[in-house]
N, CA, C and O atoms as CSV, one atom per row, in Angstrom:
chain,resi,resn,atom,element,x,y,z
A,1,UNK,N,N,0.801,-1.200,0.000
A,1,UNK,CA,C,0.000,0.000,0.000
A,1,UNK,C,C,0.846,1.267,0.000
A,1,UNK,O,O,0.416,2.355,-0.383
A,2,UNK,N,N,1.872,1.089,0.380
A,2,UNK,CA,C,3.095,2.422,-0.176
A,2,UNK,C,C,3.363,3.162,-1.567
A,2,UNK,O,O,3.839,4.250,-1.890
A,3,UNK,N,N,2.735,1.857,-2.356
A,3,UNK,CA,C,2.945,2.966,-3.691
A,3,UNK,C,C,2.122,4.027,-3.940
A,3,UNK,O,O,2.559,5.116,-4.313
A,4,UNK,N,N,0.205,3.642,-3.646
A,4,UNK,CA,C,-0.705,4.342,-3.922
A,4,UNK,C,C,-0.417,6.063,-3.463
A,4,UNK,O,O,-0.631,7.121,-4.054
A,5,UNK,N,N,0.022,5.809,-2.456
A,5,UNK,CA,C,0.462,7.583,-1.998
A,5,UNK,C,C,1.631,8.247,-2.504
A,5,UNK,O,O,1.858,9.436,-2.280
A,6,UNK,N,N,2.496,7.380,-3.293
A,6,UNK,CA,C,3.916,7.972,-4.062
A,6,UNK,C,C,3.216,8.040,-5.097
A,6,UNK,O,O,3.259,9.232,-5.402
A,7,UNK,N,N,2.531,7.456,-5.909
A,7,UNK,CA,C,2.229,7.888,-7.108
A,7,UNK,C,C,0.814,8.819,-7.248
A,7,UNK,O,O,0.425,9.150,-8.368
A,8,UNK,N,N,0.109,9.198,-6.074
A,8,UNK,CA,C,-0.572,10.441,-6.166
A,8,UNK,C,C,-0.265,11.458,-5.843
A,8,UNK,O,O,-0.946,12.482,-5.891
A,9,UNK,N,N,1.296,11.273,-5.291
A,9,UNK,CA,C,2.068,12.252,-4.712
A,9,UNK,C,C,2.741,12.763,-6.372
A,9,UNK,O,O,2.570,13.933,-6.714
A,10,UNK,N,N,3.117,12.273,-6.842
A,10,UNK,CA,C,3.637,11.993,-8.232
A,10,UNK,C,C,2.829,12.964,-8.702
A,10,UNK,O,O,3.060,14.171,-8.630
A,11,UNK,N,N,1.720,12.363,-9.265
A,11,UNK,CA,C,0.626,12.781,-10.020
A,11,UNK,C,C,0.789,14.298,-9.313
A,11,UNK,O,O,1.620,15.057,-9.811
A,12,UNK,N,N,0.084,14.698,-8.275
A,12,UNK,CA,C,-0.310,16.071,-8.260
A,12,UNK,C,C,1.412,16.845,-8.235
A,12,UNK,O,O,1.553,17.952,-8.754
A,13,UNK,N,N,2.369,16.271,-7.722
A,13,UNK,CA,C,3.129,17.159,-8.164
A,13,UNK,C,C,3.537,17.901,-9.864
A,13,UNK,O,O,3.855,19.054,-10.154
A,14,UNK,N,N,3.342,16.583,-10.796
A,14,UNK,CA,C,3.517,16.763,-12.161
A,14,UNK,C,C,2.466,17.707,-13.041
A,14,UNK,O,O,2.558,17.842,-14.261
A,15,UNK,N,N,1.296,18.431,-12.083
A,15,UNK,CA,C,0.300,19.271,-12.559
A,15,UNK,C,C,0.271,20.383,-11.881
A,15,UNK,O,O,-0.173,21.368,-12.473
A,16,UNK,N,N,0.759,20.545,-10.379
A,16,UNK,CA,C,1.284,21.661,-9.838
A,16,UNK,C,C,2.240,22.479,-9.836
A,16,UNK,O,O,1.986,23.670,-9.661
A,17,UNK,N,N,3.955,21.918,-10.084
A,17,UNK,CA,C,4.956,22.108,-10.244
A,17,UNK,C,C,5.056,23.037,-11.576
A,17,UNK,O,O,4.798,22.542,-12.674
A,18,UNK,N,N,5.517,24.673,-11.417
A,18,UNK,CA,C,5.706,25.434,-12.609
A,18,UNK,C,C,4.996,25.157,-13.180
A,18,UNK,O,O,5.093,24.439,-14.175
A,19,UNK,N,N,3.016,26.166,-12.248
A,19,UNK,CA,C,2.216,25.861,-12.785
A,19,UNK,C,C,1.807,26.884,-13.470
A,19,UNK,O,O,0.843,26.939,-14.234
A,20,UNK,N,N,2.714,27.874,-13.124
A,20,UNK,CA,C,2.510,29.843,-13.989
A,20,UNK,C,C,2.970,29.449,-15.182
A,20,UNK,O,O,2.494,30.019,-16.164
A,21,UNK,N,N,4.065,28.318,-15.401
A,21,UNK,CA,C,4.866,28.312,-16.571
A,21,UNK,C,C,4.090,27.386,-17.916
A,21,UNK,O,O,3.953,27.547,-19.129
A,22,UNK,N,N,3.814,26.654,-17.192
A,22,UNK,CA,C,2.300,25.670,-18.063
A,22,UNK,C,C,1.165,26.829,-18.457
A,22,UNK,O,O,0.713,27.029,-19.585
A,23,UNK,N,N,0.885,27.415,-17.447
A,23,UNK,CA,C,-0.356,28.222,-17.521
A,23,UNK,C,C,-0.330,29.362,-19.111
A,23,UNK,O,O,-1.158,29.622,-19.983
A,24,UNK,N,N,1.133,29.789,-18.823
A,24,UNK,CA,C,1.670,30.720,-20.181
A,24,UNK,C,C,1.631,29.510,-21.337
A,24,UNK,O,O,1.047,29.992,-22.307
A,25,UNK,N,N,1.938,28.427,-21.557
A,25,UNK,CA,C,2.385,27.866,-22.760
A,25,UNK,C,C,0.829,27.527,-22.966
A,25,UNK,O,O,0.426,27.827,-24.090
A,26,UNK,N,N,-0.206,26.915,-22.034
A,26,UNK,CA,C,-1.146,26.680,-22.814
A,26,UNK,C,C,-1.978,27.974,-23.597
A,26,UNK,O,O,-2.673,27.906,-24.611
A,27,UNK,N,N,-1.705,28.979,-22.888
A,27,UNK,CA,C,-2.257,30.935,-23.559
A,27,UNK,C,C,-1.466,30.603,-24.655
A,27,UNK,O,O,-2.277,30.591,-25.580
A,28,UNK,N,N,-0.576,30.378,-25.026
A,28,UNK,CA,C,0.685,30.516,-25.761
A,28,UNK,C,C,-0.366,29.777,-26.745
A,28,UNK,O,O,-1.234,30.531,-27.187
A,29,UNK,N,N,-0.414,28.808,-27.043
A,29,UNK,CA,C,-0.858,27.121,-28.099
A,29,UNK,C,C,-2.458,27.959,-28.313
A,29,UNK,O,O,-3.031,28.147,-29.386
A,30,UNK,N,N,-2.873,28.319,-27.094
A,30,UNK,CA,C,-4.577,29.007,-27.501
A,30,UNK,C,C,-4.813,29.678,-28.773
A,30,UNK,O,O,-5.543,29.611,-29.762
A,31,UNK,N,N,-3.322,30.728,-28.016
A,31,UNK,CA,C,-3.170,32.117,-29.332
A,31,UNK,C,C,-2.819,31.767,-30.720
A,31,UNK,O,O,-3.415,32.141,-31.730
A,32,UNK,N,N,-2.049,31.201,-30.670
A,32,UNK,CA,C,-1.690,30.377,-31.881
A,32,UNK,C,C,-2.381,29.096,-32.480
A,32,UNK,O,O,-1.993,28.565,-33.521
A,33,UNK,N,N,-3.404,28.663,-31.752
A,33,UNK,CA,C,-4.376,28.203,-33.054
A,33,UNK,C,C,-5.188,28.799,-33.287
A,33,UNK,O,O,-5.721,28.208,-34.227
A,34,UNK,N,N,-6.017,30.093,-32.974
A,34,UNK,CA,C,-6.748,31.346,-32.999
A,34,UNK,C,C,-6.421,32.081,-34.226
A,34,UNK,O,O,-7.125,32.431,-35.174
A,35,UNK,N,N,-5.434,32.197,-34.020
A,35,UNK,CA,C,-4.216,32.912,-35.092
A,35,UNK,C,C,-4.082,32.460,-36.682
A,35,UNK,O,O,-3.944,33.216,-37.644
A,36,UNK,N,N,-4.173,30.831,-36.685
A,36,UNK,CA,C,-4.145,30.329,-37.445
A,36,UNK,C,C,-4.909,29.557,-38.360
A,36,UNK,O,O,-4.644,29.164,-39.496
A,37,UNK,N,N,-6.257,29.370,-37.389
A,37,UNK,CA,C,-7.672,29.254,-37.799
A,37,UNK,C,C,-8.322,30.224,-38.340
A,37,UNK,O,O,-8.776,30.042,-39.470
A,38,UNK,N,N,-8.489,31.252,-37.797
A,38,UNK,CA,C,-8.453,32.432,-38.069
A,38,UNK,C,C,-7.692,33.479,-39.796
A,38,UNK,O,O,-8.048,34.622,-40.081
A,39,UNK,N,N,-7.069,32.972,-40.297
A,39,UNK,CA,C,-6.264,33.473,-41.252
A,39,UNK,C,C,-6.477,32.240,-42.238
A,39,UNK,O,O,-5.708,32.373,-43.189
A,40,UNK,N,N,-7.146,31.241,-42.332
A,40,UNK,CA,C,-7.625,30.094,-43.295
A,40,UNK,C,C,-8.434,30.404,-44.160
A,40,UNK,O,O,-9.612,30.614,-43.871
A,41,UNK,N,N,-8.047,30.481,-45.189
A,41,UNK,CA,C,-9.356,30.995,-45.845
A,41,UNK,C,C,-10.155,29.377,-46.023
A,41,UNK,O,O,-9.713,28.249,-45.803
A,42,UNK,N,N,-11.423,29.820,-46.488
A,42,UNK,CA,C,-12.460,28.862,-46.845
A,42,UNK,C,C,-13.588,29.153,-47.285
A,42,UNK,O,O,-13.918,30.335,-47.378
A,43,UNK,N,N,-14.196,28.410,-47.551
A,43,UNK,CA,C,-15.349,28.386,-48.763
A,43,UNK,C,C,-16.514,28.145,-48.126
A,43,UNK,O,O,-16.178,27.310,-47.286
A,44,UNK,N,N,-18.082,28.412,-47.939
A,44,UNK,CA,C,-19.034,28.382,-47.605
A,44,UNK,C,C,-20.076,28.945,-48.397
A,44,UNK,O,O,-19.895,29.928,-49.115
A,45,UNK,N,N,-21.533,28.141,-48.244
A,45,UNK,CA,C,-22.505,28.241,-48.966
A,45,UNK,C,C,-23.335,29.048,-48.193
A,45,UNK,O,O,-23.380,28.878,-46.974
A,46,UNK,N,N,-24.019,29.933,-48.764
A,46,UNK,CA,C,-25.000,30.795,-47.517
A,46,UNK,C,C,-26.692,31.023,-49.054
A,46,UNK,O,O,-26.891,30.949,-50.267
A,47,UNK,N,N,-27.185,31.221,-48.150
A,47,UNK,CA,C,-28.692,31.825,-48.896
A,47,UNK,C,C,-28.987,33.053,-49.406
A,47,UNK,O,O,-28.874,33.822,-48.451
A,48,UNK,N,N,-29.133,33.339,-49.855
A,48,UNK,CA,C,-29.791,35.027,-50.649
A,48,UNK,C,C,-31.213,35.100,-50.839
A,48,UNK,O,O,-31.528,34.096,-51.478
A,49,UNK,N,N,-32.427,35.945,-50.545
A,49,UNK,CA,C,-33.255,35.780,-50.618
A,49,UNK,C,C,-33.848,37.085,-51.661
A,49,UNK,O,O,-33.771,38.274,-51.354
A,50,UNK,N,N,-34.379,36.615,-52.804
A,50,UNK,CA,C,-34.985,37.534,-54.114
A,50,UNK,C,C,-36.008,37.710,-54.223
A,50,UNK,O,O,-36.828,36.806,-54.380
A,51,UNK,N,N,-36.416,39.510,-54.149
A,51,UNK,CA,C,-37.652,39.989,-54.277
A,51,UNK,C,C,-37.924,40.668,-55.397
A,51,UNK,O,O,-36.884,41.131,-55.867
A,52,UNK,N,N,-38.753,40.893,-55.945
A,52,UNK,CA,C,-38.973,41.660,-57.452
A,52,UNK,C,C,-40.413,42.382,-57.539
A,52,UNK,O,O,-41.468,41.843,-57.204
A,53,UNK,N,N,-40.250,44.006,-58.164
A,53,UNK,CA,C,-41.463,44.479,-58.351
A,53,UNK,C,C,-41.314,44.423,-59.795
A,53,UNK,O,O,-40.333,44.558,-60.526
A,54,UNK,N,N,-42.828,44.135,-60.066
A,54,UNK,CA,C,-43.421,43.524,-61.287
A,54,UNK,C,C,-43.551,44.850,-61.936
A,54,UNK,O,O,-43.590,45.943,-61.369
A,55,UNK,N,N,-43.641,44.491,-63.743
A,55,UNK,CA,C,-43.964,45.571,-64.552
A,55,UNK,C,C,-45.306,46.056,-64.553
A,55,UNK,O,O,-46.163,45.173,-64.574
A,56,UNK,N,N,-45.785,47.487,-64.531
A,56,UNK,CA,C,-46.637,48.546,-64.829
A,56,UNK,C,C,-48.166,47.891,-65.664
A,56,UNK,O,O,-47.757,46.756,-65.907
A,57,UNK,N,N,-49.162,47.917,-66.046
A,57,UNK,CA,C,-49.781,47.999,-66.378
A,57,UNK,C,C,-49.674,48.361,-67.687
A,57,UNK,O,O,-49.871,47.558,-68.599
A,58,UNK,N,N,-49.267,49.938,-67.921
A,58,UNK,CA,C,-48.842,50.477,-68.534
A,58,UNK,C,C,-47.486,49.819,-69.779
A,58,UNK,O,O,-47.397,50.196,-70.948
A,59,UNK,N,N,-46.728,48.964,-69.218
A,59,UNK,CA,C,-45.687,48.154,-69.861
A,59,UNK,C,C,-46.358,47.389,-71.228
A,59,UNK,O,O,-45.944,47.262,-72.381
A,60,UNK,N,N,-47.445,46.995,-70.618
A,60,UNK,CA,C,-48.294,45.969,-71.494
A,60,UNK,C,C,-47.750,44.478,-71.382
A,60,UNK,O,O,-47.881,43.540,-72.168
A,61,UNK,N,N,-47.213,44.543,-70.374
A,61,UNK,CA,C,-46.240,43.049,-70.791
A,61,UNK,C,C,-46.504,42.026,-68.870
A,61,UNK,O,O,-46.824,42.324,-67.719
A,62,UNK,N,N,-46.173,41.019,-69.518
A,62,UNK,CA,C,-46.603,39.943,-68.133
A,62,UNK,C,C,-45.142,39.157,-67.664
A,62,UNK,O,O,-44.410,38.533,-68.432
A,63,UNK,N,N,-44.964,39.323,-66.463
A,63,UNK,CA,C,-44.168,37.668,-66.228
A,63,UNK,C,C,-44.659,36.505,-66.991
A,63,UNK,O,O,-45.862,36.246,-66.988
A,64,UNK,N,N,-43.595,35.604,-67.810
A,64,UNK,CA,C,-44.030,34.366,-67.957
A,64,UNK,C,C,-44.137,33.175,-67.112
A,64,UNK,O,O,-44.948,32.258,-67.239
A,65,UNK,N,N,-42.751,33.369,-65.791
A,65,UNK,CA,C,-42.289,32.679,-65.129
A,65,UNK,C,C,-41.994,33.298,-63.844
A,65,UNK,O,O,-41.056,34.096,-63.836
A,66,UNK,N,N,-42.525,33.113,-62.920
A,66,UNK,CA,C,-42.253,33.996,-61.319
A,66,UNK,C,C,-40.537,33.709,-61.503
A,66,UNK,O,O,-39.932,32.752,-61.986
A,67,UNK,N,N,-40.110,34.873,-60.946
A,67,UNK,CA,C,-38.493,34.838,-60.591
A,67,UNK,C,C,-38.186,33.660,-59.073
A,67,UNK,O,O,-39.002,33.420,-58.182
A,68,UNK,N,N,-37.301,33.315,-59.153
A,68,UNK,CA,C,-36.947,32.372,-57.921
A,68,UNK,C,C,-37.138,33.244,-56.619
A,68,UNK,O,O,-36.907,34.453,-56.609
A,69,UNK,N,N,-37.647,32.420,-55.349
A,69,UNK,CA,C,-37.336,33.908,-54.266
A,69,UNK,C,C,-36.224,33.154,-53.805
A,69,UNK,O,O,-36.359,32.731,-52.657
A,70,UNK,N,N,-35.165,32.870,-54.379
A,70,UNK,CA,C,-34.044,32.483,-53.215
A,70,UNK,C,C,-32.420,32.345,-54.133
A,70,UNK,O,O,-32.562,32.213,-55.348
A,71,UNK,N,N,-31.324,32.363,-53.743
A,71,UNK,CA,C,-30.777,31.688,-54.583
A,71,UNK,C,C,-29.382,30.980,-53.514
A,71,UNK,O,O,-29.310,31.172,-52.300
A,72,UNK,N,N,-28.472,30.233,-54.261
A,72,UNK,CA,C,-27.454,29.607,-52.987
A,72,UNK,C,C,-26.341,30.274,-53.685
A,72,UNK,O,O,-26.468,30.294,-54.910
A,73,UNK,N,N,-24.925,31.009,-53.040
A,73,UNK,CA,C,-24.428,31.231,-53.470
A,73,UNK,C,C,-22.978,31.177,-52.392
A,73,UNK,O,O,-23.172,31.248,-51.179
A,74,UNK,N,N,-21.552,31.049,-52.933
A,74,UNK,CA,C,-20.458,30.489,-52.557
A,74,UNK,C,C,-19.376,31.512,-52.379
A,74,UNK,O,O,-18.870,31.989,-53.395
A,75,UNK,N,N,-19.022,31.847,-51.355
A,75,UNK,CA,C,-18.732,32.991,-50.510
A,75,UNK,C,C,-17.547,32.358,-49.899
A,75,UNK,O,O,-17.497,31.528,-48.991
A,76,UNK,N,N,-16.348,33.070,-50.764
A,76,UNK,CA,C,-15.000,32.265,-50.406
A,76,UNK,C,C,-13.894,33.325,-49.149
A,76,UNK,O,O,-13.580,34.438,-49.572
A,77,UNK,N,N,-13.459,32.992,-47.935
A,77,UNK,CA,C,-13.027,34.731,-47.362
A,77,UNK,C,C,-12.521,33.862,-45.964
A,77,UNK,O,O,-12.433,32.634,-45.960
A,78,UNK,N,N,-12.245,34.622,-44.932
A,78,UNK,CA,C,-11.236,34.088,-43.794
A,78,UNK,C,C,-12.618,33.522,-43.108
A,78,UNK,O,O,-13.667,34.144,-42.943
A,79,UNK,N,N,-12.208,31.663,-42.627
A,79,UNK,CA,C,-12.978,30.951,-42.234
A,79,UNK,C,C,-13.899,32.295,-40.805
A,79,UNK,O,O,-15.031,32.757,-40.950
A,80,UNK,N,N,-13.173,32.520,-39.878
A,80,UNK,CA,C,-13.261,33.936,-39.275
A,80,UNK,C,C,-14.550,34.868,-39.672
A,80,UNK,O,O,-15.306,35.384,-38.848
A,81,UNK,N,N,-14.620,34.948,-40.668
A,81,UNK,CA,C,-15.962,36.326,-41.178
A,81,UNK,C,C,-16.565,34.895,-41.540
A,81,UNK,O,O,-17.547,34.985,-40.803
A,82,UNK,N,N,-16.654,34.071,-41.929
A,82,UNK,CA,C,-17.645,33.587,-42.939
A,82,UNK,C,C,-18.437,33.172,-41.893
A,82,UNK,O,O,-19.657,33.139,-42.053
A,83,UNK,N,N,-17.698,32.694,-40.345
A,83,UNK,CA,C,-18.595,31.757,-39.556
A,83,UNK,C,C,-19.719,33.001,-38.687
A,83,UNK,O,O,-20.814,32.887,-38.137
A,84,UNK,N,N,-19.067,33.805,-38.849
A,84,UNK,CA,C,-19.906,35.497,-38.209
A,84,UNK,C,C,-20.884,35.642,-38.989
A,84,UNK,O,O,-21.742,36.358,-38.473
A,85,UNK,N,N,-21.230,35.176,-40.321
A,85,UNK,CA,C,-22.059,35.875,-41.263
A,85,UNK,C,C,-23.283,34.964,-40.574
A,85,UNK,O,O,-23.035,33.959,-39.907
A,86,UNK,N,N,-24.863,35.535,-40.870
A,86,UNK,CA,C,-25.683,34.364,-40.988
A,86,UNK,C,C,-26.014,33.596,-42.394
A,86,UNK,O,O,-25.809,34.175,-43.461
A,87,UNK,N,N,-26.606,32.085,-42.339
A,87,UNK,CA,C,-27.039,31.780,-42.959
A,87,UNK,C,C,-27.537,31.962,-44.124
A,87,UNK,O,O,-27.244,31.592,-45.261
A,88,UNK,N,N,-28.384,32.629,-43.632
A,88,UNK,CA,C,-29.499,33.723,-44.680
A,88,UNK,C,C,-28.978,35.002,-44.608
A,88,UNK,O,O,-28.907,35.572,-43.519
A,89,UNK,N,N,-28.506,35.664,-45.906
A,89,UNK,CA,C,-28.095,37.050,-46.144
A,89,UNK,C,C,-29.009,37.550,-46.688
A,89,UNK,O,O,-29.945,36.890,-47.138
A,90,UNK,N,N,-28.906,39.091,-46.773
A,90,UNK,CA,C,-29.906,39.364,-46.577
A,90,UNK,C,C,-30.943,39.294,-48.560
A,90,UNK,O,O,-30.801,38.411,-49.406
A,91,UNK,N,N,-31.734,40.382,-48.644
A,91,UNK,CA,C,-32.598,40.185,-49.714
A,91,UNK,C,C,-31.707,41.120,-51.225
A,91,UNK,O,O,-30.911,42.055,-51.140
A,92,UNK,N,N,-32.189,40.476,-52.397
A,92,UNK,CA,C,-31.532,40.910,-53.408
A,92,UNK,C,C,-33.095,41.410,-54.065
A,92,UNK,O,O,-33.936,40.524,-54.212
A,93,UNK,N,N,-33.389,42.598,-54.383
A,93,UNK,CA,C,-34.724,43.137,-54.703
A,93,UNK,C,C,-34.602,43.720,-56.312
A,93,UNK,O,O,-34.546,44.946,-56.406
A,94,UNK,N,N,-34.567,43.119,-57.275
A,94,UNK,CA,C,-34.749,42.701,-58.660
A,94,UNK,C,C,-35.851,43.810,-59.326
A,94,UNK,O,O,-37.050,43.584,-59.166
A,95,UNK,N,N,-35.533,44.685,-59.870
A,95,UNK,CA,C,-36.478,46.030,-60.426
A,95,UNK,C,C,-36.964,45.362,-61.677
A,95,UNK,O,O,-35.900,44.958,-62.146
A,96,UNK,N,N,-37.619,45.105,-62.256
A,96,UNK,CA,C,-38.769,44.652,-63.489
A,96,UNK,C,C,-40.079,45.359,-63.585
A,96,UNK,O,O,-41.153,45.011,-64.075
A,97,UNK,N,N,-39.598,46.718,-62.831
A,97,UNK,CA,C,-40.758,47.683,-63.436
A,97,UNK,C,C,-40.437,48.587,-65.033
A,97,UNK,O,O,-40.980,49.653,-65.321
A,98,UNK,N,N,-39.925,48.207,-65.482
A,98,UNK,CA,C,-39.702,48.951,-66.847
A,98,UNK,C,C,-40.140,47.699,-68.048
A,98,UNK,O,O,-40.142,47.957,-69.252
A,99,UNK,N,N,-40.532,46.202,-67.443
A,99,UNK,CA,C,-40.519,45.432,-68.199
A,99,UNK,C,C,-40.154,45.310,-69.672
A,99,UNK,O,O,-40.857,44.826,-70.558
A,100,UNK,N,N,-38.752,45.909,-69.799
A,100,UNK,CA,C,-38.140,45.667,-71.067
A,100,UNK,C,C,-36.710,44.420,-70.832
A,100,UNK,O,O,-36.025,43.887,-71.704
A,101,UNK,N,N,-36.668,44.319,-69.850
A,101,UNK,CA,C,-35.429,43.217,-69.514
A,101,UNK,C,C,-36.177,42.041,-69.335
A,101,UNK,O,O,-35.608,40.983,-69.066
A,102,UNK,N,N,-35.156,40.897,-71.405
A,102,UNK,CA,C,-35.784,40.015,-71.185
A,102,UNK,C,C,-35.011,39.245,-69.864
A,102,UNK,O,O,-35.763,38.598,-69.135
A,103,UNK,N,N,-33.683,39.271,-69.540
A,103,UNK,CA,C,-32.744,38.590,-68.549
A,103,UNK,C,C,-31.775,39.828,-67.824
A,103,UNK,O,O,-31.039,40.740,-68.201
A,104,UNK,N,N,-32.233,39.291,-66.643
A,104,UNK,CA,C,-31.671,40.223,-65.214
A,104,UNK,C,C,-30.708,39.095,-65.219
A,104,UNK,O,O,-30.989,37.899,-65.288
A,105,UNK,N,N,-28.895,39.936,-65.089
A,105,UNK,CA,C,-27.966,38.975,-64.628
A,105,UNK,C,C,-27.766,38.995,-63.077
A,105,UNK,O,O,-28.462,39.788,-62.444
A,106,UNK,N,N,-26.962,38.270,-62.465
A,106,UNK,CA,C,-26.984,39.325,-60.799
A,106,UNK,C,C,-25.291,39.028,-61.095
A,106,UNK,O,O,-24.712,38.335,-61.931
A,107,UNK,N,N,-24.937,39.687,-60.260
A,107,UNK,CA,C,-23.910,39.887,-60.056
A,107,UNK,C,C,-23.247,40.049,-58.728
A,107,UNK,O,O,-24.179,40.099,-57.925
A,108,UNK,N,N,-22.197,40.149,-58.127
A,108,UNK,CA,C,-21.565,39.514,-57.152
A,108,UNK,C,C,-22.184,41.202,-56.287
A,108,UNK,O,O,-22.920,41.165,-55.301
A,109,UNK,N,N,-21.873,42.041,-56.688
A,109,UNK,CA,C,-21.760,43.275,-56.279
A,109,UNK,C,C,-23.258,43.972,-55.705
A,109,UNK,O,O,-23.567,44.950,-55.025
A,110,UNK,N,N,-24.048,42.740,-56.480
A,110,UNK,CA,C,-25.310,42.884,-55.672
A,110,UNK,C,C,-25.728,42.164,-54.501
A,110,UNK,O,O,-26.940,42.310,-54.343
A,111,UNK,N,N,-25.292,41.569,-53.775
A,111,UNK,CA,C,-25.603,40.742,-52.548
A,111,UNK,C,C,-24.740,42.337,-51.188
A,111,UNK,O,O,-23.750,43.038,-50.982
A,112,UNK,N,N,-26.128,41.993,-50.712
A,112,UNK,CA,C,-25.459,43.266,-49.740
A,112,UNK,C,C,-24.665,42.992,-48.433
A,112,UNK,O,O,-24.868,41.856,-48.003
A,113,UNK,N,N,-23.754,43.800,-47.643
A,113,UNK,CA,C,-23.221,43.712,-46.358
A,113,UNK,C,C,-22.539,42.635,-46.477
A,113,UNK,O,O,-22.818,41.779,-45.637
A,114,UNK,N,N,-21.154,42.175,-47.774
A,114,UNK,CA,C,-20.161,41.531,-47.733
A,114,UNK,C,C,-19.087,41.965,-46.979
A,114,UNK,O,O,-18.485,42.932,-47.447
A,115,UNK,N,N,-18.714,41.536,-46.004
A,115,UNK,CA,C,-17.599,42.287,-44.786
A,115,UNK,C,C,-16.144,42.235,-46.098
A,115,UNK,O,O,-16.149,41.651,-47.182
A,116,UNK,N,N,-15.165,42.968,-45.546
A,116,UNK,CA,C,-13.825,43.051,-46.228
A,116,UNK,C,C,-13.500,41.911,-46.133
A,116,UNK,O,O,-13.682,41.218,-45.132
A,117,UNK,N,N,-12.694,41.373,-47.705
A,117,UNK,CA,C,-12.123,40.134,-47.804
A,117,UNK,C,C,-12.770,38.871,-48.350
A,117,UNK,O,O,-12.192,37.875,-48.785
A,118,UNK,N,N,-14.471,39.162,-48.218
A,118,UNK,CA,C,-15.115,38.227,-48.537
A,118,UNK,C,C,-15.173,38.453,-50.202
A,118,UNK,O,O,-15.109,39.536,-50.784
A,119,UNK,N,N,-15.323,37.035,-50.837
A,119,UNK,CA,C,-15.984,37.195,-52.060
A,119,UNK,C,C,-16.571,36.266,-52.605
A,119,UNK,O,O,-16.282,35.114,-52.282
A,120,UNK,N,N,-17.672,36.558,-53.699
A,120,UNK,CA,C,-18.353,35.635,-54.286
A,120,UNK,C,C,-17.522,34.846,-54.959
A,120,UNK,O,O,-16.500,35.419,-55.337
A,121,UNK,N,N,-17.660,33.232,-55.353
A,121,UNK,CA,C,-17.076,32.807,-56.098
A,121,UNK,C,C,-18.116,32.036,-56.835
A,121,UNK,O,O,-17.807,31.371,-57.824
């Protein structure tokens, strides 16, 4: 029964002993995978949601086909912002009151409140 108390004597010394100095290296390893997670870029899919006012009366002309209300789109930028963003961004609102556009393109520059660094891909 002599060992059980040398080797818990053991034990807590090997977790107490230069425990300021442990305490810094694990801050140390924190910061530096923070650091480095952080500066990864990566790729993520998020939602866009599409609204559209319809042409005039006056136009003479009809939708053939309701526009999509949604679309998925691939948002490449530091893992960091992308995991901050939500899900659902916000709305892309599609003007088709002049009903002369047979095709609305979208473009990257229309999805709103892209933080710095992010981009469509």
């Amino acid at each position: 029964m002599t060992g059980a108390p040398r080797v818990r004597r053991s034990l807590y010394d090997a977790l107490v002993e230069n425990a300021g100095l442990k305490l810094v290296s694990l801050l140390c390893a924190l910061g530096f995978f923070v650091f480095i997670r952080g500066a990864e870029r990566a790729e993520m899919r998020f939602e866009v949601g599409i609204a559209h006012t319809v042409p005039p009366e006056t136009a003479h002309r009809i939708l053939v086909k309701e526009p999509p209300t949604g679309i998925s789109v691939t948002l490449r930028g530091p893992r960091t912002q992308l995991e901050a963003l939500p899900r659902n961004l916000d709305t892309i609102t599609l003007d088709l009151s002049t009903g002369h556009e047979s095709v609305i393109e979208l473009t990257p520059n229309m999805i709103p409140n892209l933080p710095r660094g992010v981009e469509v891909v």
